[in-house]
N, CA, C and O atoms as a GROMACS GRO file, in nm:
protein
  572
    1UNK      N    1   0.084  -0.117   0.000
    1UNK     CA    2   0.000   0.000   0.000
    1UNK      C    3   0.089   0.124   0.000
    1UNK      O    4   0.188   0.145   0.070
    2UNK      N    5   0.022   0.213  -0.110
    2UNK     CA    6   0.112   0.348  -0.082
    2UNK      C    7  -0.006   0.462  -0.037
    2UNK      O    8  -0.128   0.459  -0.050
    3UNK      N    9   0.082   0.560   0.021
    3UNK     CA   10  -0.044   0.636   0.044
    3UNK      C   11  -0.009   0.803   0.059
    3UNK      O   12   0.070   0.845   0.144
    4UNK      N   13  -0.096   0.907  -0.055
    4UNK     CA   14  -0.058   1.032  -0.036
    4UNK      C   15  -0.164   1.131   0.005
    4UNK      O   16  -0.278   1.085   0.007
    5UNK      N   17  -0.151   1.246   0.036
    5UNK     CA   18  -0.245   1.315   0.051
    5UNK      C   19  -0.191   1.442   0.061
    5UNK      O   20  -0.076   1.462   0.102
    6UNK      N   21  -0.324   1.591  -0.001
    6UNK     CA   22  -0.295   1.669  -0.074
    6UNK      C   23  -0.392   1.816   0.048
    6UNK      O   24  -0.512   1.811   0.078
    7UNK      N   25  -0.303   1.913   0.088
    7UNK     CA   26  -0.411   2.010   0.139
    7UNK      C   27  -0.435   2.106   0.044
    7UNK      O   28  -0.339   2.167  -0.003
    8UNK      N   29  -0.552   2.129   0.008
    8UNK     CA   30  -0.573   2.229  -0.080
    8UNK      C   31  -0.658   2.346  -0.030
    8UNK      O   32  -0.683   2.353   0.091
    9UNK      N   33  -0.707   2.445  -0.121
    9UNK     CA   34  -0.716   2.588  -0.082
    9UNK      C   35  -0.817   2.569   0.028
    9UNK      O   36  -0.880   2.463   0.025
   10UNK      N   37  -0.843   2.655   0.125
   10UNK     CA   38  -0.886   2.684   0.192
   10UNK      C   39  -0.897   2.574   0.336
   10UNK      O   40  -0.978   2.602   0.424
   11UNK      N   41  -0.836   2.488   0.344
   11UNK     CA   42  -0.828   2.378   0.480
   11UNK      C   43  -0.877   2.242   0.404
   11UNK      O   44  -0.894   2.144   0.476
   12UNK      N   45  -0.912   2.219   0.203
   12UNK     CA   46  -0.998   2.117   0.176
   12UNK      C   47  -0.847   1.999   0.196
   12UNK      O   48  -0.728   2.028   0.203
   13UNK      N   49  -0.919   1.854   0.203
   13UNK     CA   50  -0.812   1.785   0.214
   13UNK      C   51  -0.866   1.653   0.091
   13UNK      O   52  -0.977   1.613   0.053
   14UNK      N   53  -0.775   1.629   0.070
   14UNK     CA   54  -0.746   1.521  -0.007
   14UNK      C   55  -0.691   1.416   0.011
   14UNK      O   56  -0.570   1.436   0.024
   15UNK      N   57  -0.731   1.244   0.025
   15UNK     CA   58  -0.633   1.202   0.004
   15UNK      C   59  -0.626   1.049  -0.036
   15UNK      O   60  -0.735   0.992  -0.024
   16UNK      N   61  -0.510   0.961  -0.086
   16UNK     CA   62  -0.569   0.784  -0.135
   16UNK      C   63  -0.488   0.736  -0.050
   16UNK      O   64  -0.414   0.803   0.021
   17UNK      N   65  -0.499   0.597  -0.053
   17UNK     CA   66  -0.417   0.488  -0.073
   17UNK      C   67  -0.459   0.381  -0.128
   17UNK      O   68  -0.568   0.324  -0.130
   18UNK      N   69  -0.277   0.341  -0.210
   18UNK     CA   70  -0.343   0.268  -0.364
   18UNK      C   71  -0.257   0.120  -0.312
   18UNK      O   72  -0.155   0.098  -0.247
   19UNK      N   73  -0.339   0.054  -0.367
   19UNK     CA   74  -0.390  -0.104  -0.307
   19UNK      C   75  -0.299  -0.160  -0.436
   19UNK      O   76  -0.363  -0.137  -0.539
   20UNK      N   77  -0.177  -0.224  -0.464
   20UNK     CA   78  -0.140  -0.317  -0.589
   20UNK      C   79  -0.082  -0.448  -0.519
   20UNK      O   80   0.018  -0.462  -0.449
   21UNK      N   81  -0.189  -0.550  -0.565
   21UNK     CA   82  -0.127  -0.711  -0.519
   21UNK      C   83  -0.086  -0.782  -0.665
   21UNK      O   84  -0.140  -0.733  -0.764
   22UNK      N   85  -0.012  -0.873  -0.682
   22UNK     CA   86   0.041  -0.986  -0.784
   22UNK      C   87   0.014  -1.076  -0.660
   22UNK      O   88   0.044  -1.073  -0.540
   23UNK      N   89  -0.081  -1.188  -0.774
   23UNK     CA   90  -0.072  -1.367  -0.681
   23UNK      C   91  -0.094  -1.435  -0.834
   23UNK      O   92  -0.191  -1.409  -0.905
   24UNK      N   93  -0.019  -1.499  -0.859
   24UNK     CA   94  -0.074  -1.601  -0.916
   24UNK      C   95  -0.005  -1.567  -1.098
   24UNK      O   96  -0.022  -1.652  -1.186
   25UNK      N   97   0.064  -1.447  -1.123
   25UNK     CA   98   0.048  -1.386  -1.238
   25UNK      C   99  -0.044  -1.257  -1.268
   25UNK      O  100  -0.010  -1.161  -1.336
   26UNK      N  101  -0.170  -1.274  -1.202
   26UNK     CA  102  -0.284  -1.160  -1.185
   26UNK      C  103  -0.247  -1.003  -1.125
   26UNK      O  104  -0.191  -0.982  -1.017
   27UNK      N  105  -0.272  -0.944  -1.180
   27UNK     CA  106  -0.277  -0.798  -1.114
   27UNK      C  107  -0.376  -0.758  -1.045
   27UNK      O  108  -0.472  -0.779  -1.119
   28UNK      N  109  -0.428  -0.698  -0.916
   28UNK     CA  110  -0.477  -0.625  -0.872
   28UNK      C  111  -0.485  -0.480  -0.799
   28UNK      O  112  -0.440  -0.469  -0.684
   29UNK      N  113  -0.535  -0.383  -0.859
   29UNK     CA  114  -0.503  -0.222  -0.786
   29UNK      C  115  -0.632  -0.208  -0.758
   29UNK      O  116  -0.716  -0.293  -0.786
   30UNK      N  117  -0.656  -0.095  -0.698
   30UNK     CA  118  -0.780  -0.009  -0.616
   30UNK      C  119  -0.724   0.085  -0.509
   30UNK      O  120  -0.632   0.066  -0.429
   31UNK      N  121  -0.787   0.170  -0.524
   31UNK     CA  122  -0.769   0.263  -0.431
   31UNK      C  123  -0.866   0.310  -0.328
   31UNK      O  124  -0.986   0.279  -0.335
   32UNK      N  125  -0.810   0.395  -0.220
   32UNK     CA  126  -0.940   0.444  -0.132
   32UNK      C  127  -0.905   0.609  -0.114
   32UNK      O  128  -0.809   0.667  -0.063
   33UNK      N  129  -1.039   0.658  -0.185
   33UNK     CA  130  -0.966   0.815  -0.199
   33UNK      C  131  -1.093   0.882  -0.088
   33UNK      O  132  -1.207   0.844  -0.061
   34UNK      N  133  -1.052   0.937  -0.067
   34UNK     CA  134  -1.103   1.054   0.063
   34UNK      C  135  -1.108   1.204   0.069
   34UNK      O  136  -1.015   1.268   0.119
   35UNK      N  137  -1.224   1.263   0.017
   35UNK     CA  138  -1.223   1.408   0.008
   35UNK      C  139  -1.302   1.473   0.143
   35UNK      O  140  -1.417   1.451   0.183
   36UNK      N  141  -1.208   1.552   0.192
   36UNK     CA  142  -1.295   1.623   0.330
   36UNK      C  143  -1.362   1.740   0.307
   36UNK      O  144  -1.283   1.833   0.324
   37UNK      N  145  -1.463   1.778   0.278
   37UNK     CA  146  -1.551   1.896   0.278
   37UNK      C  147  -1.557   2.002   0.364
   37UNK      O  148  -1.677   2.027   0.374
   38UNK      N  149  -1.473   2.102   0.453
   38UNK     CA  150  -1.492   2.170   0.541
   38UNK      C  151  -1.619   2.236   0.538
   38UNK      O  152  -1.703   2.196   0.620
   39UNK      N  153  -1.642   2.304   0.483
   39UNK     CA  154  -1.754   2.395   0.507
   39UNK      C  155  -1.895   2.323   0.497
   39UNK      O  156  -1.988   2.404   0.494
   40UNK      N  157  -1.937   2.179   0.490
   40UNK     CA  158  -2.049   2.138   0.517
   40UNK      C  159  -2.122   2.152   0.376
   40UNK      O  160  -2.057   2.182   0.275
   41UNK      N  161  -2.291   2.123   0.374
   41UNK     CA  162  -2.334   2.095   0.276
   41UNK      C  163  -2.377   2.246   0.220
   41UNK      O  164  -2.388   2.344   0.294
   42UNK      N  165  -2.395   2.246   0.105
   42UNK     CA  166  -2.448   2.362   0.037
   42UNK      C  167  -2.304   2.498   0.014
   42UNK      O  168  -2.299   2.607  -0.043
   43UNK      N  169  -2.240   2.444   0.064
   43UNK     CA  170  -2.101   2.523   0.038
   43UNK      C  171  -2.060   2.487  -0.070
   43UNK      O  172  -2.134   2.448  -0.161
   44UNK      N  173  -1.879   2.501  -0.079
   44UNK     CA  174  -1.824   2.496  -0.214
   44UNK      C  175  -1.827   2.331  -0.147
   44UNK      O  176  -1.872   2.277  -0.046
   45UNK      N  177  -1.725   2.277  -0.306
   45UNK     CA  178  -1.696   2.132  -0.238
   45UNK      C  179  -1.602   2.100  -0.257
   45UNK      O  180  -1.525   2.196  -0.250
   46UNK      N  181  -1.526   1.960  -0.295
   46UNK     CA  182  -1.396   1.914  -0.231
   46UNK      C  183  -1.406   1.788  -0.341
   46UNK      O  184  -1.479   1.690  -0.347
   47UNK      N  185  -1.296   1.839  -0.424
   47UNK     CA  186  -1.270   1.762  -0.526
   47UNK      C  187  -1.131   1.671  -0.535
   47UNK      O  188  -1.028   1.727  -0.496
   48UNK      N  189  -1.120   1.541  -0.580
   48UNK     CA  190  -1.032   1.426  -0.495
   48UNK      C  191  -0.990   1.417  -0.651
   48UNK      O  192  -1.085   1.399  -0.727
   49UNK      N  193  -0.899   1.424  -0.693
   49UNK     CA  194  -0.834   1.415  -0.842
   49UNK      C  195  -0.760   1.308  -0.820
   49UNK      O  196  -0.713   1.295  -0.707
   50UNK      N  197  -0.724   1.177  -0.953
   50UNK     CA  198  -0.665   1.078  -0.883
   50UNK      C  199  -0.583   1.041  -1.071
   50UNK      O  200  -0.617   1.055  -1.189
   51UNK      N  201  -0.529   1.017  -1.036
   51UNK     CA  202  -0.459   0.918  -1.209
   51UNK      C  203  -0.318   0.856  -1.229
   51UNK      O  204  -0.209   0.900  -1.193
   52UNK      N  205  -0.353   0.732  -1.305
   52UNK     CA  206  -0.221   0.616  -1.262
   52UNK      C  207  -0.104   0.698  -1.361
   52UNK      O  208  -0.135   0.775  -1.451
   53UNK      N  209   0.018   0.668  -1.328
   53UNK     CA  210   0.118   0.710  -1.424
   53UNK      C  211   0.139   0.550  -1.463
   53UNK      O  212   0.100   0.470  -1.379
   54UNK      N  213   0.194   0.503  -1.574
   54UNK     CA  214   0.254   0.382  -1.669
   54UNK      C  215   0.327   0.380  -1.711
   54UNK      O  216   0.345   0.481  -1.780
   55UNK      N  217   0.472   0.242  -1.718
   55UNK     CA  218   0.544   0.238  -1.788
   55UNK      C  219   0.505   0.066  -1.834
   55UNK      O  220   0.456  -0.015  -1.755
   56UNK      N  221   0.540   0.037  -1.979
   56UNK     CA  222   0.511   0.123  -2.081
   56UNK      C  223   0.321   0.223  -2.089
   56UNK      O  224   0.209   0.182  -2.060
   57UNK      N  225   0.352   0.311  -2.123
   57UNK     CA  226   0.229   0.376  -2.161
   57UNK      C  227   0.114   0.349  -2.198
   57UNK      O  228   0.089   0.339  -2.318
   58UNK      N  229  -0.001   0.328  -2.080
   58UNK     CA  230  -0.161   0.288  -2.122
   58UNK      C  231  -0.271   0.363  -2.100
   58UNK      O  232  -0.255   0.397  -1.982
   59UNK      N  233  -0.374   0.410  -2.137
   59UNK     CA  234  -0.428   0.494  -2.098
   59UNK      C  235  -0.546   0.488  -1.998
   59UNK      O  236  -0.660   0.469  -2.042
   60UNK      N  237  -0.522   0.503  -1.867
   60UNK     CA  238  -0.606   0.457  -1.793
   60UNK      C  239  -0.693   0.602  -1.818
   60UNK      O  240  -0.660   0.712  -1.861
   61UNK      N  241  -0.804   0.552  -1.773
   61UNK     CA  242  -0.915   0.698  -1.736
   61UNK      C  243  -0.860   0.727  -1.581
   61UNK      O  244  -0.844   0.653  -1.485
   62UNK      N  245  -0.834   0.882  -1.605
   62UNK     CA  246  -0.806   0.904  -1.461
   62UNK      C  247  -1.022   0.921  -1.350
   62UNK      O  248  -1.136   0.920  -1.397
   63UNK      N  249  -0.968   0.935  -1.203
   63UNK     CA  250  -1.133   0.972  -1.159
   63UNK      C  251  -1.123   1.054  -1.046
   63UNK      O  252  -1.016   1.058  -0.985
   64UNK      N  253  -1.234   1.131  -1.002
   64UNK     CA  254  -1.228   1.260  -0.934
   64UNK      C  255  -1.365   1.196  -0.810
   64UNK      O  256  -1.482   1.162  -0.830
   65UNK      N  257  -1.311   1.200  -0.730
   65UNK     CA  258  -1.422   1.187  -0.571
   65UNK      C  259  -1.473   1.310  -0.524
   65UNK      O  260  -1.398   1.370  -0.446
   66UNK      N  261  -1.599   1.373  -0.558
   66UNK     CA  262  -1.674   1.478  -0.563
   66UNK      C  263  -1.732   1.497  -0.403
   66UNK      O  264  -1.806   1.402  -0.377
   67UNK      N  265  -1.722   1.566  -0.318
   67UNK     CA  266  -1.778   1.542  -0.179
   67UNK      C  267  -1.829   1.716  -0.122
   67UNK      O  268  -1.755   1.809  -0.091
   68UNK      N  269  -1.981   1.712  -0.124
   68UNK     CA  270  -2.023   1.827  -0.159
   68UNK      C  271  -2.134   1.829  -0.054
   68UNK      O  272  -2.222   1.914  -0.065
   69UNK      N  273  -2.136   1.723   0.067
   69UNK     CA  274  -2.197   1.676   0.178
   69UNK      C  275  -2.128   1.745   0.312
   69UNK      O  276  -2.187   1.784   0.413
   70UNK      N  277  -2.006   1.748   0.287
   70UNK     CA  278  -1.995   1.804   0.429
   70UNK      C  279  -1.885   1.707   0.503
   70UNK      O  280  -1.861   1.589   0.478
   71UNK      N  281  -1.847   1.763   0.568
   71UNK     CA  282  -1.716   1.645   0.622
   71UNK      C  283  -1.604   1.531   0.563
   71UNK      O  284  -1.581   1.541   0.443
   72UNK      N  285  -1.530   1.419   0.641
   72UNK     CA  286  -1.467   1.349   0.581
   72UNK      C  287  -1.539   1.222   0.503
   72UNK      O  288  -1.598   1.146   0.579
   73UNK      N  289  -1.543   1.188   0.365
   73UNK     CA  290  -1.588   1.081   0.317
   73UNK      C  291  -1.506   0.997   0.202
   73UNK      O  292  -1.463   1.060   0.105
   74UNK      N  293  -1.489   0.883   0.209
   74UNK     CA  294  -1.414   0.818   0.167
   74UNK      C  295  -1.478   0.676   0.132
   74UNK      O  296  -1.542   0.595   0.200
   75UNK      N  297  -1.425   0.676  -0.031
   75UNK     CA  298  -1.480   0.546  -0.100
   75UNK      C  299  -1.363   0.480  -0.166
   75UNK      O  300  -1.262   0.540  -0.204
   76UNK      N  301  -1.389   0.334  -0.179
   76UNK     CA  302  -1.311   0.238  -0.294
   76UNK      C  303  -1.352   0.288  -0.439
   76UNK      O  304  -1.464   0.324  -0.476
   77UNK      N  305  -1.198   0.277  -0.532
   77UNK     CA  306  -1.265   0.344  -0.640
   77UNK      C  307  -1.154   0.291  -0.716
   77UNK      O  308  -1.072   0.215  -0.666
   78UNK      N  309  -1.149   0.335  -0.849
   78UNK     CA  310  -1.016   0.281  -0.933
   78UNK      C  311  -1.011   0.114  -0.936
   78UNK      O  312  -0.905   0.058  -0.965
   79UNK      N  313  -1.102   0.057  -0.912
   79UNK     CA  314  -1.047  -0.088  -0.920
   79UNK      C  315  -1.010  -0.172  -1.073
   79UNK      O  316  -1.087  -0.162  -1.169
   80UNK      N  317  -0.908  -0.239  -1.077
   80UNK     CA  318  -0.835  -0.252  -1.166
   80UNK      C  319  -0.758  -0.407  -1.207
   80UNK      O  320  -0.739  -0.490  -1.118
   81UNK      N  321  -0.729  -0.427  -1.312
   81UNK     CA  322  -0.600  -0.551  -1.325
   81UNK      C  323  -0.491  -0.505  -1.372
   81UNK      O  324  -0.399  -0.584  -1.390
   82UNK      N  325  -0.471  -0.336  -1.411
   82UNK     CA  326  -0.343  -0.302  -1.487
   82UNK      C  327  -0.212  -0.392  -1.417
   82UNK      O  328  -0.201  -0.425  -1.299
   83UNK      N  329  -0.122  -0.417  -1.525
   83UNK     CA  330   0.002  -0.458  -1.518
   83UNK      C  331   0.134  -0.365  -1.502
   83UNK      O  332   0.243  -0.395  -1.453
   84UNK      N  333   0.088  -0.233  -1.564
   84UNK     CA  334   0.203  -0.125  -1.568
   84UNK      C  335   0.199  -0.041  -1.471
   84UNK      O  336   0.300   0.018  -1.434
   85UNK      N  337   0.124  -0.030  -1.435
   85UNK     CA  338   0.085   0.040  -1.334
   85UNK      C  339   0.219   0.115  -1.197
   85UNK      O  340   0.224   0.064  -1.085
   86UNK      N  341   0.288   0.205  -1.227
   86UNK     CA  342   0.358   0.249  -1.190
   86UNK      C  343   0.362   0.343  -1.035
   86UNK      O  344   0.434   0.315  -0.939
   87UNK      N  345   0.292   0.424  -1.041
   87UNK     CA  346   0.261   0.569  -0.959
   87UNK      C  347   0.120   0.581  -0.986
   87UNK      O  348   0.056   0.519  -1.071
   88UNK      N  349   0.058   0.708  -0.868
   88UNK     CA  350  -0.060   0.765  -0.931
   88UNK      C  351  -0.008   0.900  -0.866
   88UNK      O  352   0.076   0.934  -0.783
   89UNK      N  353  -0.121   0.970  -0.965
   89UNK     CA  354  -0.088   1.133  -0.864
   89UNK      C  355  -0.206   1.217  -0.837
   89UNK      O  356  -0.306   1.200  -0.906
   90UNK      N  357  -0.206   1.284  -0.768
   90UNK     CA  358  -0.322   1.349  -0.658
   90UNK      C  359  -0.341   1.511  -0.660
   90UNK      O  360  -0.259   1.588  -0.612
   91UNK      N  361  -0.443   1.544  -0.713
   91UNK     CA  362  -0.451   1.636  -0.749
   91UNK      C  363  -0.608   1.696  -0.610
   91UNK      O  364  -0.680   1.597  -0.602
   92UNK      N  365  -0.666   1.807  -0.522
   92UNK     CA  366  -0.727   1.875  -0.450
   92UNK      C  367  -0.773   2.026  -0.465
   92UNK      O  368  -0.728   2.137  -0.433
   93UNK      N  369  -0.906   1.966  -0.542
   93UNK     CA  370  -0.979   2.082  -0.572
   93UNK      C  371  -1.103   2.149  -0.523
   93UNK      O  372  -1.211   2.090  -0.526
   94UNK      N  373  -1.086   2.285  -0.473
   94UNK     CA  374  -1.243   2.361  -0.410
   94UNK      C  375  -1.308   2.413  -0.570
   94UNK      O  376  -1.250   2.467  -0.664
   95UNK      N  377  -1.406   2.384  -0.559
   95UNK     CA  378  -1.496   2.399  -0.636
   95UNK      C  379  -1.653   2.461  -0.620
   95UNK      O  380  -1.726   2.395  -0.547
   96UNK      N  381  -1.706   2.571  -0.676
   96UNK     CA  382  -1.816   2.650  -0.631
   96UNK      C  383  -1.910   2.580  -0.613
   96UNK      O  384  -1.950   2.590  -0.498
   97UNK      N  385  -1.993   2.480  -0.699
   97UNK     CA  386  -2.053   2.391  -0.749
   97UNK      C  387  -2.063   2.293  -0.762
   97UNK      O  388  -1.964   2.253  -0.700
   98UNK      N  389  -2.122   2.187  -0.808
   98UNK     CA  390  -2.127   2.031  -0.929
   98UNK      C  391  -2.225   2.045  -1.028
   98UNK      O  392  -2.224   1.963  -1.120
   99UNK      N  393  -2.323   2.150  -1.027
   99UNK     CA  394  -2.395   2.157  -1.150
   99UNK      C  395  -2.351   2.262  -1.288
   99UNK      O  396  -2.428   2.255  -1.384
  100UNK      N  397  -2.280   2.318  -1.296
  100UNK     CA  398  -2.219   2.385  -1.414
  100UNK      C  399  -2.094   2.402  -1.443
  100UNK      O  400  -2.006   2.338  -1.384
  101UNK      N  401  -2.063   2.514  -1.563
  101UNK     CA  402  -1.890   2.514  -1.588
  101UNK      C  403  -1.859   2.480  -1.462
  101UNK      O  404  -1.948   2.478  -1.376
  102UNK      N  405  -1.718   2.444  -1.428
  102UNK     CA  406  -1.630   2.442  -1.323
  102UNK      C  407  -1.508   2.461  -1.363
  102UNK      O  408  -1.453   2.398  -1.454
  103UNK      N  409  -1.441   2.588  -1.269
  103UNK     CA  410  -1.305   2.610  -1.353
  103UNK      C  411  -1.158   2.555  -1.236
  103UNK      O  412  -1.150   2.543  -1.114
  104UNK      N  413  -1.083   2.538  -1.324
  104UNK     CA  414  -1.020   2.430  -1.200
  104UNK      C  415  -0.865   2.411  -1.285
  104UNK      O  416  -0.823   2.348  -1.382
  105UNK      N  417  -0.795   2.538  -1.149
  105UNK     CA  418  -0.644   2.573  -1.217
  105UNK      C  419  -0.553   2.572  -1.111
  105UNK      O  420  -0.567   2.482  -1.028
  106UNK      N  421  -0.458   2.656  -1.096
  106UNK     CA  422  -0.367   2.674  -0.965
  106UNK      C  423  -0.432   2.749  -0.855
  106UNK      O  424  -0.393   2.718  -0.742
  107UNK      N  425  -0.530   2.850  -0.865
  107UNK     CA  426  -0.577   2.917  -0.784
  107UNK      C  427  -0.664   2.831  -0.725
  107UNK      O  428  -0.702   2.867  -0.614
  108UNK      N  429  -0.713   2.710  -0.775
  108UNK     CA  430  -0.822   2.608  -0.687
  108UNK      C  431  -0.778   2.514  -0.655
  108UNK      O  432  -0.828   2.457  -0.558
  109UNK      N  433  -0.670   2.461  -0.719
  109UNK     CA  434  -0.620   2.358  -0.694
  109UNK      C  435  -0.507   2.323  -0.646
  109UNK      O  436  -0.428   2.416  -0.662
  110UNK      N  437  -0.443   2.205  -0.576
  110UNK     CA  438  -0.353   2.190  -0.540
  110UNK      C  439  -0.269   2.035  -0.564
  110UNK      O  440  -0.348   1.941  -0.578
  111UNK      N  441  -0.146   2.005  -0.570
  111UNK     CA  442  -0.118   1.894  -0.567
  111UNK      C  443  -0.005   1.862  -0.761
  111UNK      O  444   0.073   1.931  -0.827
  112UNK      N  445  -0.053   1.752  -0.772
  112UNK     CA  446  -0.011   1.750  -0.897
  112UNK      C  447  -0.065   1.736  -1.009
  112UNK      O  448  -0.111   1.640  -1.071
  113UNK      N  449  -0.047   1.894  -1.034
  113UNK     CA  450  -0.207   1.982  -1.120
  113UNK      C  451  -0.087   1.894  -1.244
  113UNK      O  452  -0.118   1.777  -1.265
  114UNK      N  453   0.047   1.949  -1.323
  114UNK     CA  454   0.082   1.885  -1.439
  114UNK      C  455   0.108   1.772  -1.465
  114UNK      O  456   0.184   1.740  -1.557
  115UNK      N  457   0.033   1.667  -1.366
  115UNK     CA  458   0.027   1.511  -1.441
  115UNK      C  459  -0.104   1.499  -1.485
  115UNK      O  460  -0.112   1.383  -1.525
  116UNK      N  461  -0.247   1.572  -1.505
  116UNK     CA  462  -0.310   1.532  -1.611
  116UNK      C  463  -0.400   1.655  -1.662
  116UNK      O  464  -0.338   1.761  -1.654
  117UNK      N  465  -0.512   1.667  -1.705
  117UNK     CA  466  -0.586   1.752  -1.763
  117UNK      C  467  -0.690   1.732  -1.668
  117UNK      O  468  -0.722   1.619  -1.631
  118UNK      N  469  -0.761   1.866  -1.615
  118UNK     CA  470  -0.820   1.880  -1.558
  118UNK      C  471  -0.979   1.883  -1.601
  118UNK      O  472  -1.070   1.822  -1.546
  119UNK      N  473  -0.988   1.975  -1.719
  119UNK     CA  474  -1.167   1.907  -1.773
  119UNK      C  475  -1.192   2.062  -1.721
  119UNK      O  476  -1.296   2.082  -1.658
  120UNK      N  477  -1.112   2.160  -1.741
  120UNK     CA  478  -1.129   2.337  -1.701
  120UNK      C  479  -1.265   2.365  -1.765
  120UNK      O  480  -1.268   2.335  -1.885
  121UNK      N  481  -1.369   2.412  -1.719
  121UNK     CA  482  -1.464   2.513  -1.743
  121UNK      C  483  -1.575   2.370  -1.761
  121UNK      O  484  -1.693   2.403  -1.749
  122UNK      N  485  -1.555   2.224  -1.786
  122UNK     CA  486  -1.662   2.117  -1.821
  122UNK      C  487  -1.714   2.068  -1.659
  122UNK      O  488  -1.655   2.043  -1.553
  123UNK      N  489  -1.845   2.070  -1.702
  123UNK     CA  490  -1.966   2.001  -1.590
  123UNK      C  491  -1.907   1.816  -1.572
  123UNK      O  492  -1.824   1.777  -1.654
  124UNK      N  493  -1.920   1.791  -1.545
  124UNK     CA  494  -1.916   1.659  -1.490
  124UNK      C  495  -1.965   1.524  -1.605
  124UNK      O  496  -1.924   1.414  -1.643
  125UNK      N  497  -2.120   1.650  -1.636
  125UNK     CA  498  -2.119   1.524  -1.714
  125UNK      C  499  -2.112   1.546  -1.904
  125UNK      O  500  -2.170   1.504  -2.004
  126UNK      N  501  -2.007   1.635  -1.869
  126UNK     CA  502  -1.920   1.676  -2.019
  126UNK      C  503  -1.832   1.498  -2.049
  126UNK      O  504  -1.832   1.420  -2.144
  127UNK      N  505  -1.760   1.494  -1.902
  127UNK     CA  506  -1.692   1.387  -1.940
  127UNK      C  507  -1.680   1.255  -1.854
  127UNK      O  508  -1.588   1.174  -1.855
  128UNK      N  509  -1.781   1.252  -1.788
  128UNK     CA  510  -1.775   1.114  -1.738
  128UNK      C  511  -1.820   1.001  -1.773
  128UNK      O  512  -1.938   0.976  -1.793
  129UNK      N  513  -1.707   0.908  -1.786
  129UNK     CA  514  -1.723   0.699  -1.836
  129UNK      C  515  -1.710   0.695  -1.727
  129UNK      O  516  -1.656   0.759  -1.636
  130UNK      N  517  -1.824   0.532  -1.758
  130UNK     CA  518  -1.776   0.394  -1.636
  130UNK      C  519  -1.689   0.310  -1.692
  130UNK      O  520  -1.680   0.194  -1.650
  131UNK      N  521  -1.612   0.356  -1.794
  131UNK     CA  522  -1.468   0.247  -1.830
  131UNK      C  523  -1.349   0.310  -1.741
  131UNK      O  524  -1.337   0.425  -1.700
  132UNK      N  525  -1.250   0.177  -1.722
  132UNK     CA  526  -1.159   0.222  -1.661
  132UNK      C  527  -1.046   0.237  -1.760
  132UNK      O  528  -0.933   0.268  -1.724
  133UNK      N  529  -1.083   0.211  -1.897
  133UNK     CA  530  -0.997   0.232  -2.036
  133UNK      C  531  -1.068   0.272  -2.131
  133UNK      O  532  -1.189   0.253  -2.136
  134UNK      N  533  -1.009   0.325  -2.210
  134UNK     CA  534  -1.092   0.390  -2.307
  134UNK      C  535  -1.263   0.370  -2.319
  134UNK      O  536  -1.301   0.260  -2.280
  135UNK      N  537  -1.364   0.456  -2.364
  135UNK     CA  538  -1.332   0.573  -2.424
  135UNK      C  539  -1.240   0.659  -2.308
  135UNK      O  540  -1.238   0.631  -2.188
  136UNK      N  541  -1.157   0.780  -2.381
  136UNK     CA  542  -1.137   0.877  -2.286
  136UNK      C  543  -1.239   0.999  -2.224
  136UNK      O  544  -1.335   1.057  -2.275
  137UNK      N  545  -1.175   1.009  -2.094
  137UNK     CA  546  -1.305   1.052  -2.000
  137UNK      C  547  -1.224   1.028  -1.868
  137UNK      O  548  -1.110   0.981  -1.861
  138UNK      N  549  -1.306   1.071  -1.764
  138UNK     CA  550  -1.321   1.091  -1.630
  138UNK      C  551  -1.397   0.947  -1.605
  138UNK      O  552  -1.465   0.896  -1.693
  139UNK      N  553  -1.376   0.884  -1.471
  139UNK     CA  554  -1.432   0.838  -1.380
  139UNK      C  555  -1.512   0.960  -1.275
  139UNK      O  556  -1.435   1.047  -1.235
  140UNK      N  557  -1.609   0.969  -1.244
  140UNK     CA  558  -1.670   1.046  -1.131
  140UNK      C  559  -1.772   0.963  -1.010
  140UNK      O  560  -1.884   0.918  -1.032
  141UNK      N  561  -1.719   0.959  -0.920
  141UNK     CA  562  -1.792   0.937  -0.754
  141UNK      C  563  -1.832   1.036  -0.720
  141UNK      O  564  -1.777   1.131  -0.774
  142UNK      N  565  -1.938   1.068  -0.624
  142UNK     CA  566  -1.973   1.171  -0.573
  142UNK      C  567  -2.035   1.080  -0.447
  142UNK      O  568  -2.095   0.972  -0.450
  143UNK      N  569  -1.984   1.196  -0.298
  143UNK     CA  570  -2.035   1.132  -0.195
  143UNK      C  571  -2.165   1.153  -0.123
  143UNK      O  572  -2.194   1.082  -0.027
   0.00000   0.00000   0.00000
């Protein structure tokens, strides 16, 4: 198990730990990501950015844990058989909303904003799959 976590603007917290077993030849990953909501419900919210790095190069869908309830909440997510599976990296975002644009840069975010694309000014459901490989897209949880 590895495990990181990200404080972002205003006290929001972020954070995983990523689960990779080999038995048998088989791969298994999953993670458990955890976005804390300070300010409770009807506030801004607390966005959990998550995505595998690979060597050689595959394109996982990265996924974002949306927590817009209020406090600490934390789900299993990312589950997987990748083989390359290297790193992931963690990105912690405040966000006004979940129903429209959402803009989401250095001033909102924190962590490691240049390991992927963020989905700047798109609603949620601009780009969210339930594949964990192509099409490309977002994974999205919401707590």
């Amino acid at each position: 198990m590895k495990s990181k976590s990200v404080t972002g603007p205003n006290g929001r917290y972020g954070s995983l730990k990523w689960y990779q077993e080999q038995s048998g030849g088989k791969y298994s990953n999953w993670t458990m990501l955890t976005a804390d909501d300070k300010d409770g419900p009807g506030g801004k919210c607390t966005e959990t950015w998550v995505d595998y790095s690979t060597k050689p190069h595959e394109h996982w869908n990265p996924g974002v844990f949306v927590n817009c309830k209020g406090g600490k909440r934390t789900i299993k997510a990312m589950t997987n058989n990748g083989k390359t599976i290297r790193g992931i990296g963690l990105i912690v975002c405040e966000v006004p909303n979940t129903s429209g644009r959402i803009t989401r840069n250095s001033s909102n975010c924190r962590g490691q904003i240049g390991s992927m694309y963020l989905h700047s000014g798109q609603s949620y459901s601009r780009f969210d799959v339930s594949a964990d490989q192509h099409p490309s897209g977002i994974q999205v949880w919401k707590a």
